[in-house]
C-alpha positions as CSV (number, residue, x, y, z in Angstrom):
1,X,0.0,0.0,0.0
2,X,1.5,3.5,-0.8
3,X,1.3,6.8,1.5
4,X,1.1,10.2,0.7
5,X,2.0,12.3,3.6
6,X,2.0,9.8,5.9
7,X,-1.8,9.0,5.0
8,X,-2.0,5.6,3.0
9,X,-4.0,4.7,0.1
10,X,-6.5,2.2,-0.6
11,X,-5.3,-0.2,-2.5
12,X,-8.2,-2.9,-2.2
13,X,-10.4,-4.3,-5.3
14,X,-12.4,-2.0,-4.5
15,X,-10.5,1.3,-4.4
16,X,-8.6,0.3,-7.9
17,X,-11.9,0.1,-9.8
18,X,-12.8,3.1,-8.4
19,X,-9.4,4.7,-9.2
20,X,-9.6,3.3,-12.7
21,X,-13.1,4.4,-13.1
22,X,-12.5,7.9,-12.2
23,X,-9.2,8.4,-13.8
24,X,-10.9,7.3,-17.3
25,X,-13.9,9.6,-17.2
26,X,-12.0,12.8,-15.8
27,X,-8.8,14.8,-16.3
28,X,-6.5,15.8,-14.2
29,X,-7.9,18.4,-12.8
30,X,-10.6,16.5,-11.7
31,X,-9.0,13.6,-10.3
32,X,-5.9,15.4,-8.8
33,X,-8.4,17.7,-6.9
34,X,-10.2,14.5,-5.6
35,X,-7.0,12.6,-4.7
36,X,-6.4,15.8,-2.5
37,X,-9.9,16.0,-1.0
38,X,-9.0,12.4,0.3
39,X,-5.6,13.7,0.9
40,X,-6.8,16.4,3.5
41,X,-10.3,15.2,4.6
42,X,-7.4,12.0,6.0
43,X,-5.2,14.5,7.8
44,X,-8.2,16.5,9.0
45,X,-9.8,13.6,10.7
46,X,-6.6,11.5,12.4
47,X,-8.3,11.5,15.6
48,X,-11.4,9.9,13.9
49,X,-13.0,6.5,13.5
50,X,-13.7,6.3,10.0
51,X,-13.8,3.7,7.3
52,X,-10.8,5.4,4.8
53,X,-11.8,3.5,1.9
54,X,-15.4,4.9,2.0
55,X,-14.1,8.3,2.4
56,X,-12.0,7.0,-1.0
57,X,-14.9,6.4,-3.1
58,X,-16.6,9.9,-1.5
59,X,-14.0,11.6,-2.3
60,X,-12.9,10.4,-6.0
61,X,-16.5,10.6,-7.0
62,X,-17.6,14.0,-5.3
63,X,-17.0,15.5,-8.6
64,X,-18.0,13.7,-11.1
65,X,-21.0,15.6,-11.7
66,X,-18.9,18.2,-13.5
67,X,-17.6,16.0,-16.1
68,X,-18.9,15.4,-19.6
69,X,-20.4,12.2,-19.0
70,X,-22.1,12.6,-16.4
71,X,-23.4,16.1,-16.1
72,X,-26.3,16.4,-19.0
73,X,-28.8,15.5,-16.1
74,X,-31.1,18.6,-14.7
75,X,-30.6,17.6,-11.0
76,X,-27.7,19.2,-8.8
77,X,-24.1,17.6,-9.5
78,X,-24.0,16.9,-6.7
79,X,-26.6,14.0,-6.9
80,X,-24.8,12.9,-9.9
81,X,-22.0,12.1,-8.4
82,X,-23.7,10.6,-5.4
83,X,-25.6,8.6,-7.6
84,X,-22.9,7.1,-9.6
85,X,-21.2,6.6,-6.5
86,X,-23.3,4.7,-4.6
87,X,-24.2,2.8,-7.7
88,X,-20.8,1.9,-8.0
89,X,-20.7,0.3,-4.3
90,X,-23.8,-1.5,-4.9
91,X,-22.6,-3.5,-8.0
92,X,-19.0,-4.6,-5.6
93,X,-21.5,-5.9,-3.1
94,X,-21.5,-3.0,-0.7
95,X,-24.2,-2.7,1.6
96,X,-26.5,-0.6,1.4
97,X,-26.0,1.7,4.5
98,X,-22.5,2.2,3.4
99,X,-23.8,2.9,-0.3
100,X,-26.3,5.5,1.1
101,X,-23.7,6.9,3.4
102,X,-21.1,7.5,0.5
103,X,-23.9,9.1,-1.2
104,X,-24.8,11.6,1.7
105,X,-21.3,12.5,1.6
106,X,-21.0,13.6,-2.1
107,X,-24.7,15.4,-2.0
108,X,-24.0,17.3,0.9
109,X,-20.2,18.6,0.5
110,X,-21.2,22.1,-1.0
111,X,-24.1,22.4,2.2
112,X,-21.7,24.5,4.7
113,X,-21.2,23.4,8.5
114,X,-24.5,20.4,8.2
115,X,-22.1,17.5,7.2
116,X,-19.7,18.2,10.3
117,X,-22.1,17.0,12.4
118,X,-23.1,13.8,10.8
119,X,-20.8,10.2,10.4
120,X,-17.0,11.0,9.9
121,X,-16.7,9.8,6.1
122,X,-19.5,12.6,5.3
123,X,-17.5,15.0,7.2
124,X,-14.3,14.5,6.0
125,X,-15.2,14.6,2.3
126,X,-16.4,18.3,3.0
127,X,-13.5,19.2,5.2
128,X,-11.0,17.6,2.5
129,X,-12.9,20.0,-0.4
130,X,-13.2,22.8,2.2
131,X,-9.5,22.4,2.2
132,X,-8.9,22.4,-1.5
133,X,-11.0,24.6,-2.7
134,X,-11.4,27.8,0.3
135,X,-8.0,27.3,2.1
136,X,-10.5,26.3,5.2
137,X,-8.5,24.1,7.9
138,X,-5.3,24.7,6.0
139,X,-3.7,26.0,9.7
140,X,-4.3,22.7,11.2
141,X,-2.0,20.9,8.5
142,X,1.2,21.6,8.5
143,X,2.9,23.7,5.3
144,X,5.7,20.8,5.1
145,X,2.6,18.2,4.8
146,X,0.7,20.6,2.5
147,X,3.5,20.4,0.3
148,X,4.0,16.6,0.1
149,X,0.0,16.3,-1.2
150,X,0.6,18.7,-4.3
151,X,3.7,17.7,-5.2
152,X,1.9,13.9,-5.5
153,X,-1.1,16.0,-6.9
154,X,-0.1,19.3,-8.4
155,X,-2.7,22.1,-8.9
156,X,-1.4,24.8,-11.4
157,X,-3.7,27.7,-11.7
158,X,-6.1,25.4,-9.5
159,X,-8.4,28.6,-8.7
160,X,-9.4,29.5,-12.2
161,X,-9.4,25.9,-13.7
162,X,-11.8,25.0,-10.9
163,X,-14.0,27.8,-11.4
164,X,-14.0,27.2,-14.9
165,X,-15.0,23.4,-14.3
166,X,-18.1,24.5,-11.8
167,X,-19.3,26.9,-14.5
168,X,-18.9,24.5,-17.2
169,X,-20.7,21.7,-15.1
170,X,-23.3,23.5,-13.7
171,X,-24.6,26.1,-16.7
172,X,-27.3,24.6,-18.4
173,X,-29.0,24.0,-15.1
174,X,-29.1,27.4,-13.2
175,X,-31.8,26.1,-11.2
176,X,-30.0,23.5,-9.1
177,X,-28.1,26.5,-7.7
178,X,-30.7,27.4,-5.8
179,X,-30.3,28.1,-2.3
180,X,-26.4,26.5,-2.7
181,X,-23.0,28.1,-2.6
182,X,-22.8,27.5,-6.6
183,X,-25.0,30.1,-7.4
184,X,-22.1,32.6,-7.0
185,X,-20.4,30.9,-10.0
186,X,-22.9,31.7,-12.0
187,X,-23.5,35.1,-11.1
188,X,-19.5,35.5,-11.9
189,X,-18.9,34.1,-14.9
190,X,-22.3,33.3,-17.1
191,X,-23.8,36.9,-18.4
192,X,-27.2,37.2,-17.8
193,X,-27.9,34.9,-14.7
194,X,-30.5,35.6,-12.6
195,X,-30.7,33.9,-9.1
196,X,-33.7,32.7,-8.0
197,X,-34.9,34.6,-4.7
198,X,-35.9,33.1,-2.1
199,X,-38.5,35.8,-0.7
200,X,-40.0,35.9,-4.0
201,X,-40.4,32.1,-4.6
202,X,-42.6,33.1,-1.2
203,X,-44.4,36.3,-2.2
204,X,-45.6,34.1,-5.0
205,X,-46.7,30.9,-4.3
206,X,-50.1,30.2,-5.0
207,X,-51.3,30.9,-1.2
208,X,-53.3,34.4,-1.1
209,X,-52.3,35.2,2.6
């Protein structure tokens, strides 16, 4: 089994197809980003009880929504990612609370400070993305560990290649922004977005009073 900054890898059945599976639909900004989100979510949660190749397959998949084979679906990307997640566990005989609890972890890691209170996988995939993405929690992990996870997984110009790949992901369905931190993506970078308000979806609903 290798290690990465002291945290090791999965190297089961399991966690190769999943490796494999990922690292054919995706490029590297994609998978490098998710090897990370593994990466820290591991060093974030040292002092947990968690199973680490659950928080794997969370973390390799939490994406997937974005890419081209999976993203012409009208739900959040989120879901599509949890969905081909979960049905990924369920065809290598995973059980079905595990599926489901992979599959809370990839819907809910854009929902800020909810998954830190649930199990530790579902936690950890949002603290390893809250990591990568926002530079949350990067105090707790030292800058010489930092530096051994991107120079395993580089991330040139990781800020505006991101934001490029949420925008690209996420444009034809405007809707699934709603009330969710990608909303601000599309007010940035797609002319012409209009967020849906909240207050108004209130004002008019079809009750009079």
């Amino acid at each position: 089994m290798s290690s990465i900054a002291g945290i090791e890898i999965p190297d089961s059945k399991l966690a190769t197809e999943a490796t494999e599976l990922v690292r054919d639909v995706t490029d590297d900004l994609i998978y490098d980003h998710s090897r990370r989100v593994f990466l820290f979510g591991s060093l974030r949660g040292q002092d947990l009880k968690y199973e680490p190749e659950l928080l794997y397959v969370g973390a390799l998949f939490h994406d997937l929504g974005l890419t081209a084979g999976y993203r012409d679906s009208v739900q959040r990307f989120e879901i599509d990612g949890a969905d081909a997640a979960a049905d990924f566990l369920r065809t290598h005989g995973i059980a079905d609370d595990q599926a489901r609890l992979v599959w809370t972890a990839i819907a809910l890691h854009t929902t800020p400070e909810i998954p830190q209170h649930l199990a530790p996988e579902i936690a950890l995939v949002t603290a390893g993305v809250e990591a990568d993405v926002l530079g949350l929690g990067l105090d707790a992990i030292p800058a010489s560990t930092r530096a051994e996870v991107v120079a395993a997984h580089p991330r040139p110009d990781f800020k505006n290649r991101i934001l490029r790949a949420f925008t690209e992901g996420i444009e034809h369905r405007p809707a699934t922004t709603f009330g969710n931190v990608k909303a601000d993506v599309l007010d940035r970078f797609v002319p012409g977005f209009q967020r849906t308000n909240f207050v108004d979806v209130i004002l008019d609903s079809e009750w009079p009073e």
